[in-house]
VOGU-3710 file (C-alpha; in Angstrom, 3 decimals, decimal comma):
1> xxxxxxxxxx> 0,000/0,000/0,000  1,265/3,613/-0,777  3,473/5,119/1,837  2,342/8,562/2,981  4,712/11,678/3,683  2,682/12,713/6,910  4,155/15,526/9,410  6,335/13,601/12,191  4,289/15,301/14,646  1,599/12,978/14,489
11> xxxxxxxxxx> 4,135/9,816/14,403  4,920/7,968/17,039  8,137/5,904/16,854  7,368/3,819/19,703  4,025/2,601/17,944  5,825/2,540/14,430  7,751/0,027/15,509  4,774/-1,712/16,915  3,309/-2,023/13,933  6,066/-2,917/11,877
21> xxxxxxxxxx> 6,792/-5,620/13,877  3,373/-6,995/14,084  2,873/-6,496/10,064  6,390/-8,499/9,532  4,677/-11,142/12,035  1,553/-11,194/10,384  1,347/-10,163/7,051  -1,529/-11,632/6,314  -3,469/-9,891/8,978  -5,440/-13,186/10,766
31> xxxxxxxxxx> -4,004/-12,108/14,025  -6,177/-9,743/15,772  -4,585/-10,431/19,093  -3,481/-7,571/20,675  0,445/-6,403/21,467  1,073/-6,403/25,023  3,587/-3,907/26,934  4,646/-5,018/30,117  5,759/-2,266/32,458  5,128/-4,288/35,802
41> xxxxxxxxxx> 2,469/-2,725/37,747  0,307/-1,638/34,647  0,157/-3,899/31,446  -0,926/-2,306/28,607  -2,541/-4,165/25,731  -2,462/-2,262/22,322  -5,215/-3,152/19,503  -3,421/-5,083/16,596  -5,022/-2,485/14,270  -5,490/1,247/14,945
51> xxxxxxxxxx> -5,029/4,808/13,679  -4,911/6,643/10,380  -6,261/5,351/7,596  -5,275/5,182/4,086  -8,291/7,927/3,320  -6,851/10,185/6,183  -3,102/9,753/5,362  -4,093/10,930/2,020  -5,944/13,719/3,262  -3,662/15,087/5,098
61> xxxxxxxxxx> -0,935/14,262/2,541  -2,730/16,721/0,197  -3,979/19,252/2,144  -0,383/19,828/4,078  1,127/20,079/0,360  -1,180/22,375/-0,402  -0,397/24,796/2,063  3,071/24,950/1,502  2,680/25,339/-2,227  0,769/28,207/-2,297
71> xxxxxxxxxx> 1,437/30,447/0,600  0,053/33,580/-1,097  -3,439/32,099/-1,455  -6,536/31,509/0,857  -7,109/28,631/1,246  -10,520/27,399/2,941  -11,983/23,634/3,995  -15,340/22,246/3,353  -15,850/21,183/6,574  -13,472/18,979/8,650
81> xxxxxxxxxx> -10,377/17,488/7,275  -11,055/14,502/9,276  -12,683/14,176/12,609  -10,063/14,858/14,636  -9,068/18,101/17,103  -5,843/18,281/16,646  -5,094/18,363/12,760  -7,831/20,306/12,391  -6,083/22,881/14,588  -3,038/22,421/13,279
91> xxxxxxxxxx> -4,601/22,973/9,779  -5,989/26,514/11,379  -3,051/27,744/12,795  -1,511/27,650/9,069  -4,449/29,697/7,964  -7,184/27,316/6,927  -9,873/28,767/7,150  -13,317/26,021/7,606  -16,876/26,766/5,344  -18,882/24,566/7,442
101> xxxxxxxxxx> -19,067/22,453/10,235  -19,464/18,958/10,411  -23,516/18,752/9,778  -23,039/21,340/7,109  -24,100/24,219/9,066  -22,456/27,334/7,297  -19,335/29,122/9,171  -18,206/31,524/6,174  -20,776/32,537/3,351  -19,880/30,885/0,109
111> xxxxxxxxxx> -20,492/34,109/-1,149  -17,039/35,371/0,557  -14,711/32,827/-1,625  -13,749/33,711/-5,053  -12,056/31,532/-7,817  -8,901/32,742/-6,469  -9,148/30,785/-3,362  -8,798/27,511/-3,135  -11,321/25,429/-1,578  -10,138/21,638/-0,278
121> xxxxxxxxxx> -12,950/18,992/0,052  -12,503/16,757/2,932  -11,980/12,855/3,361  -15,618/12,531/3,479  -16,424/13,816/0,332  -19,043/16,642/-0,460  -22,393/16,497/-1,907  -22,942/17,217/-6,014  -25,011/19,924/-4,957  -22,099/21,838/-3,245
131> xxxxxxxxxx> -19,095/20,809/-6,239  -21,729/22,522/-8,586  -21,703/25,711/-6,358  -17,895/26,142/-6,385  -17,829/25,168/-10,075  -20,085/27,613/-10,526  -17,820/30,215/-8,994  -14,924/29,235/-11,095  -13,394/27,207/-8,253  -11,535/23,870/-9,094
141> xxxxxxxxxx> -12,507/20,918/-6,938  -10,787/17,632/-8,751  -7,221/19,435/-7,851  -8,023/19,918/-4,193  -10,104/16,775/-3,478  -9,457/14,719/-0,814  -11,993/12,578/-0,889  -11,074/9,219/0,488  -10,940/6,534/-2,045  -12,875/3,927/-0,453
151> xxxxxxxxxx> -15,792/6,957/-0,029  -15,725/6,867/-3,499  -15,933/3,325/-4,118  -19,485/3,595/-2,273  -20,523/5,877/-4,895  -19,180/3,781/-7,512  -21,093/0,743/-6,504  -24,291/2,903/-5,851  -23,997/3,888/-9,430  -23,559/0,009/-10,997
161> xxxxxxxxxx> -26,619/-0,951/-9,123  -28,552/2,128/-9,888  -28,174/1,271/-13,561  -30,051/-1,968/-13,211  -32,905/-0,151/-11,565  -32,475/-0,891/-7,907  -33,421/1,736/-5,588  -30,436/2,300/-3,131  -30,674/2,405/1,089  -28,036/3,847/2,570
171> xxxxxxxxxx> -26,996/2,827/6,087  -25,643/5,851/7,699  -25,877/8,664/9,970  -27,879/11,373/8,354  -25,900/14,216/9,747  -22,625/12,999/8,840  -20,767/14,553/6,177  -19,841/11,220/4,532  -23,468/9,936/4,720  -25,068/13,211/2,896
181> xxxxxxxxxx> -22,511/13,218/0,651  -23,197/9,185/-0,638  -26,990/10,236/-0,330  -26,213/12,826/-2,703  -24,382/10,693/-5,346  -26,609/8,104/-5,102  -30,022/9,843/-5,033  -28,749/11,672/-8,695  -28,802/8,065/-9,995  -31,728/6,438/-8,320
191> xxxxxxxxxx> -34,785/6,141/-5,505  -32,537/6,763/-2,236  -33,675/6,180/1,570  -31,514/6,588/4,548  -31,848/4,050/7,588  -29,959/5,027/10,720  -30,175/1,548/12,410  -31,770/-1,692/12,746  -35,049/0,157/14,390  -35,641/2,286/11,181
201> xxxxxxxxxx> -34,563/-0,751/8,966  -37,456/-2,532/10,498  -40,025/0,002/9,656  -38,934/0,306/6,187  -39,547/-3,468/6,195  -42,876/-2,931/7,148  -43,532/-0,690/4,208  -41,981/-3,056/1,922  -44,590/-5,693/3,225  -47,620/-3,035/2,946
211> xxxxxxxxxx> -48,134/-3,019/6,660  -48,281/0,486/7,204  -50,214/2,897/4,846  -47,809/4,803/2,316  -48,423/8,195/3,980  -46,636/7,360/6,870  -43,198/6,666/5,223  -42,834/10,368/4,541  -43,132/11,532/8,365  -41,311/8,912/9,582
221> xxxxxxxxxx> -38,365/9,142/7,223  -38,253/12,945/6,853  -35,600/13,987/5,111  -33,850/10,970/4,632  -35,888/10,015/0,599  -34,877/11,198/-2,533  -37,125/13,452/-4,067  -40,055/12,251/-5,765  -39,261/8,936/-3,983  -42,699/6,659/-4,279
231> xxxxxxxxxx> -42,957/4,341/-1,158  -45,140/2,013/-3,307  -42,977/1,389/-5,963  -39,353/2,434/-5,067  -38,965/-0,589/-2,265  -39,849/-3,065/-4,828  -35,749/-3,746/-5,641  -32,980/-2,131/-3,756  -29,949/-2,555/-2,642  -27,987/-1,936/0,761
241> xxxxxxxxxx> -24,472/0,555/0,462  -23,285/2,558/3,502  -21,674/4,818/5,218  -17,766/3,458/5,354  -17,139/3,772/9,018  -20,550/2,204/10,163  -20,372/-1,006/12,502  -19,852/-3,733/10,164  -21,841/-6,342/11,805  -24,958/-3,774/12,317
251> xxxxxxxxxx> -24,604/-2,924/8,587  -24,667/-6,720/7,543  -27,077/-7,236/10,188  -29,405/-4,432/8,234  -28,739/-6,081/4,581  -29,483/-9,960/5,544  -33,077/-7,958/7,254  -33,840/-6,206/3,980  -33,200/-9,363/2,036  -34,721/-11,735/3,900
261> xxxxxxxxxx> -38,025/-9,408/4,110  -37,294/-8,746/-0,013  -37,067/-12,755/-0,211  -39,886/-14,092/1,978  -42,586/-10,591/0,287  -41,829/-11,290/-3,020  -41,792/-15,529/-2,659  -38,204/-15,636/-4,245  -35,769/-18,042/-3,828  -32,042/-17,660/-4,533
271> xxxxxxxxxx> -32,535/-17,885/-8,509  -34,511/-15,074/-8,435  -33,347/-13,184/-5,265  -31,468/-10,667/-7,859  -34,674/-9,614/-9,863  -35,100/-7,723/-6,300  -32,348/-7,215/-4,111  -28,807/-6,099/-5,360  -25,312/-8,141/-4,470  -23,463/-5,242/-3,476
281> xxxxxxxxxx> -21,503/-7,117/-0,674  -19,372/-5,278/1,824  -18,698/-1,690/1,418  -17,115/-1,105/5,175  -13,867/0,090/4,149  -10,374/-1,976/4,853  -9,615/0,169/8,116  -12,952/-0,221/9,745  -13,124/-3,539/9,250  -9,643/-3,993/10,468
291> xxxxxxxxxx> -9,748/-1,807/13,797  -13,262/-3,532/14,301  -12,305/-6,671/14,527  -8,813/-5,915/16,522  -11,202/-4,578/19,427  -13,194/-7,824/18,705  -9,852/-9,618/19,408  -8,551/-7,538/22,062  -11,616/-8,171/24,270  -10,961/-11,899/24,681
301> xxxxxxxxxx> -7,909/-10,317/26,635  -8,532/-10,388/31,062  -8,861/-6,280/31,320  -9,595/-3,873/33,977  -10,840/-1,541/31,765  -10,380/0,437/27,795  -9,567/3,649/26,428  -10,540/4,416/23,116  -8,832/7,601/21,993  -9,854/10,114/19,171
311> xxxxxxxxxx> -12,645/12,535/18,310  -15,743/12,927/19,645  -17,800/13,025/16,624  -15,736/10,352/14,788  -17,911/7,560/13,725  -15,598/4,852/13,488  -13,957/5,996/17,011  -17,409/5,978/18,492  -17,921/2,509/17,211  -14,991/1,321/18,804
321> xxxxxxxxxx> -16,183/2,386/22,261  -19,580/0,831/21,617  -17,954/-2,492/20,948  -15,342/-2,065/24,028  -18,301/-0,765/26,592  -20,451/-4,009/25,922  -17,536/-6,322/27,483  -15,517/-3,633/30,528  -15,692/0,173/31,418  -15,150/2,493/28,493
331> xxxxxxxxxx> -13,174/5,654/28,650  -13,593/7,749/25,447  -10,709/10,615/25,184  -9,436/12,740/23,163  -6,314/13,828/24,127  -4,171/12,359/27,408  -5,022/15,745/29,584  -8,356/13,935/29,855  -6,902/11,416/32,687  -6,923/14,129/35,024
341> xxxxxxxxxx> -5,183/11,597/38,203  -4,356/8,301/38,715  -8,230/8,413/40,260  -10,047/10,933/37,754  -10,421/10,686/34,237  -12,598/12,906/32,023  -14,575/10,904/29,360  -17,309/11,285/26,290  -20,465/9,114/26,025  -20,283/8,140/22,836
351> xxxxxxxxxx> -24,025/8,086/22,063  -24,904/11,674/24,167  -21,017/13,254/23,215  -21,436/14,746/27,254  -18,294/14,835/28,872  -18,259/13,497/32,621  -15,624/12,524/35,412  -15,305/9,236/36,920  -13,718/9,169/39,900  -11,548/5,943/41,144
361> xxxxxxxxxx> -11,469/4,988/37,483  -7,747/2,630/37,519  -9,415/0,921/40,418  -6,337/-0,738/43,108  -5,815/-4,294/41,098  -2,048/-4,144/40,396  -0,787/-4,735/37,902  -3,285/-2,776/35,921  -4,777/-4,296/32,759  -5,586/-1,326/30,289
371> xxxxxxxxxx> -6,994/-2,226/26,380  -5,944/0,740/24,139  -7,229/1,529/20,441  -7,929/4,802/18,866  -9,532/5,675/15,658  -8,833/5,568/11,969  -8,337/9,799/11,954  -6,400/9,933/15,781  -2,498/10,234/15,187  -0,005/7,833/16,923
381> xxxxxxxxxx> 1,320/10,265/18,463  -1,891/10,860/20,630  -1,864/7,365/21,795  2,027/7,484/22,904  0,741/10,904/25,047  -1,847/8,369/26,333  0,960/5,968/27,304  2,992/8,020/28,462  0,518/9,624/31,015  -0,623/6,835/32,284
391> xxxxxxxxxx> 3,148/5,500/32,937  3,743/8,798/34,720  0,567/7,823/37,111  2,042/4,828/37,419  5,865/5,819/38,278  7,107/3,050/35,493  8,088/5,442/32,544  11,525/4,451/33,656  11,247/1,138/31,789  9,887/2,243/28,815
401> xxxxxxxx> 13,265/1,906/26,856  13,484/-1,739/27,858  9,567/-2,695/26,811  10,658/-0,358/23,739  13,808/-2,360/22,836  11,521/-5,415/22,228  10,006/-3,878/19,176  13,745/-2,455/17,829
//
């Protein structure tokens, strides 16, 4: 896979070597075990897979190369590179300047920017509706697009099934950049419906079966349908693409629903299955299938407790506290200032994004058992802060050379 010039700031070397190790070990990735690091009285116990992605190594790859090639220009962002604080900051303090936040609520008129700024569009992709509005300003997108490739692959497969007259339901969060932006591809090609989760899959399968009347689908799923989307004939064939950094097994969960309801309405077997349901198979991208299912393996592990680290409104990071909160206590963080003491630690719900203190959160076990992951858009050099502090609360930093070595 291409190698990325990213800044050394967000690199850890610690964790590169890590992960070198563990790819020369492994280079098949089947082991999802995770990489333990011994420092006596706390044991840490790193996911086998976490951190930037392809998509955000290339995203920040182009946008930092933009910046130092034209100096004399302004230079504005969509909306968030990726979700993450800190190279969004970082991106600020060189003078990016951001259009919208991340639910596309305006920050700076588009009627401010002229075709002699340059506008970047962000990992998660934009909608067509938005490209048209720079083009229409004279403002090149292709050259400044960082869309993520596997984003893009999404739309791609939303367009092959759209040509053989499936409608298309997207499983995503409406609000999310990423998810509006699919909606938008797809809905220019096709019938499109957004379902959120299982809940709102199952009362799309009720209108599939006739079970509600038709009237109803257009309160319930408010602004989430195409235009001109007709609830009596636009379920009849469909297929199932989503957002890339949903939870894979809620997203397959969703499909085998929509299929079996398609399959068991419509009397089909699987000769005929394809008249009315589209093969799209999996379009969860390689990363968040990959940092999924090293939490997966990582839970088998005996654990006090896990910290997931990265943004708060990161989807895939979100997911990964979600999987790690259904097996041992859960601290979400963003940056290592957030474990306050060796007894407080500041962290997010992930389904509320509040911020709260638990108190006596390391508990007195010795040693300590800690899980660690972080998300596909937190740098490595986040999580070594992480380490780091909690070696400090722990007086072992000392031996962190010697753990190190083992990875040399």
């Amino acid at each position: 896979m291409k190698q990325f010039n990213v800044p050394s700031i967000y690199r850890s070397d610690l964790i590169s070597a890590i992960k070198n190790k563990r790819r020369l070990q492994d280079k098949l990735k089947k082991d999802f075990s995770p990489t333990l690091l011994d420092f006596g009285t706390v044991q840490i116990f790193l996911a086998r897979h976490f951190g930037f992605c392809y998509g955000v190594e290339n995203a920040i790859e182009i946008a930092f190369n933009i910046i130092e090639a034209h100096p004399d220009r302004q230079i504005y962002l969509l909306s968030e590179m990726i979700h993450n604080p800190q190279v969004n900051a970082d991106l600020a303090q060189r003078g990016v300047k951001f259009l919208q936040d991340t639910y596309g609520r305006q920050l700076i008129g588009f009627d401010q920017i002229t075709a002699e700024d340059i506008v970047v569009i962000p990992a998660f992709g934009t909608t067509l509706e938005v490209e048209a509005l720079l083009h229409s300003k004279g403002i090149q997108t292709e050259k400044y697009n960082t869309t993520c490739p596997f984003v893009e692959k999404v739309w791609n497969r939303s367009e092959q099934i759209a040509r053989k007259g499936y409608s298309i339901v997207v499983h995503g969060k409406p609000r999310h950049e990423e998810t509006r932006a699919t909606f938008s591809h797809a809905s220019a090609k096709t019938p499109t419906v957004i379902v959120n989760d299982m809940h709102e899959a199952t009362l799309l399968a009720e209108f599939i079966r006739g079970q509600r009347p038709s009237s109803q689908f257009y309160e319930l799923f408010k602004g989430k349908y195409s235009e001109g989307f007709d609830v009596n004939k636009d379920l009849m064939s469909l297929g199932v693409v989503n957002q890339t950094t949903q939870l894979a097994s809620e997203t397959q969960a969703i499909s085998d629903f929509l299929k079996k309801t398609i399959k068991e309405h419509y009397q089909l077997d699987d000769t005929n299955l394809a008249d009315h349901f589209a093969d799209t198979r999996d379009t969860l991208c390689y990363a968040t299938n990959d940092n999924q299912s090293a939490v997966s393996g990582m839970l088998d592990t005996d654990a006090d407790f896990a910290i997931v680290v990265g943004g708060y409104n990161s989807s895939n990071t979100s997911h990964l506290v979600e999987l790690c909160a259904e097996k041992l206590p859960t601290y979400f963080i963003n940056h290592a200032s957030r474990i306050l003491s060796a007894r407080e630690i500041e962290t997010c719900d992930w389904k509320t994004k509040q911020i709260s203190r638990v108190a006596d959160f390391m508990g007195d076990k010795r040693p300590a058992k800690i899980l660690i992951t972080s998300g596909a858009s937190c740098p490595d050099s986040i999580v070594q802060e992480v380490i780091y502090r909690l070696l400090d609360l722990f007086n072992c930093k000392d031996k962190i050379h010697q753990v190190a070595a083992q990875f040399g």
